[in-house]
N, C-alpha and C positions, 0 to 999 in steps of 0.2 A: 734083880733090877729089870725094869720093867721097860716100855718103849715111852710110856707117859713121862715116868722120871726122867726119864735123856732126854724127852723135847722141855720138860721144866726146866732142867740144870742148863740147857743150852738157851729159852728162853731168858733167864736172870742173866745169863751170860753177857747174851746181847741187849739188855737193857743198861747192864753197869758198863758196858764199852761203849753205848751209845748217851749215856747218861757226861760218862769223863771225856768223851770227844767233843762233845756238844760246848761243854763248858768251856772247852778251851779253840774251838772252831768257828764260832758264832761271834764271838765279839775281834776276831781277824775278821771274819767276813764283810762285818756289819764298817769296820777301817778299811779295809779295802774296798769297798764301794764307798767310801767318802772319799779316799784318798782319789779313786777312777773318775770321780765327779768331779773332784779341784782339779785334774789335771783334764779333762775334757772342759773345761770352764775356761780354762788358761793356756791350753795346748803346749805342755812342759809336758814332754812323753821323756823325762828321766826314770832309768829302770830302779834308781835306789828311792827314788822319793816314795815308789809304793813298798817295796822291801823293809824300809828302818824303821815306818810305823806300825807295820804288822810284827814288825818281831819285836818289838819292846811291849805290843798291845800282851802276845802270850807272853813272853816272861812275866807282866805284870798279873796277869790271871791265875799262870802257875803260882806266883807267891804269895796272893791274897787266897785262892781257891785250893791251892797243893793239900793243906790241911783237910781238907773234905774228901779230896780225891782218894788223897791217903787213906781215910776213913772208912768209906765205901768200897774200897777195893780189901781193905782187910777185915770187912765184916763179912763181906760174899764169901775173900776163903776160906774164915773161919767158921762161916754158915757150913761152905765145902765141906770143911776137915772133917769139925763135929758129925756129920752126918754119912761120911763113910760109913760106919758096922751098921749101918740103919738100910746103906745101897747094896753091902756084900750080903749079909742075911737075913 
């Protein structure tokens, strides 16, 4: 095993961990700057108003998107597995 293959296997790495964070970080974000804009709009500095819609935003993403995540995640390691005796000789 080479130095090439360890930056590819760590390259995929960091695309499937940035691919499943993404999905589930971006659409909290994208509610939590609305929710920071209604309450800068209104001046209601309650800490739960921006907390309950960002966590129902990801539970709703993990259950529509989970299946995908799931997907991706066990194609990479099955890409992984299969391709040990190809990294050891």
């Amino acid at each position: 095993m080479d130095q090439d293959t360890i930056i590819d296997i760590g390259q995929q790495a960091l695309e499937v961990t940035t691919a499943l964070g993404a999905a589930v970080l971006l659409p909290a974000l994208l509610v939590g700057l609305l929710v920071a804009t209604f309450q800068a709009a209104t001046q209601i500095n309650e800490m739960t108003l921006s907390f309950i819609p960002k966590l129902l935003v990801v539970v709703v993403v993990m259950m529509i998107a989970g299946p995908w995540m799931l997907r991706v995640l066990m194609n990479f390691t099955l890409n992984l597995f299969e391709s040990i005796p190809e990294l050891i000789g």
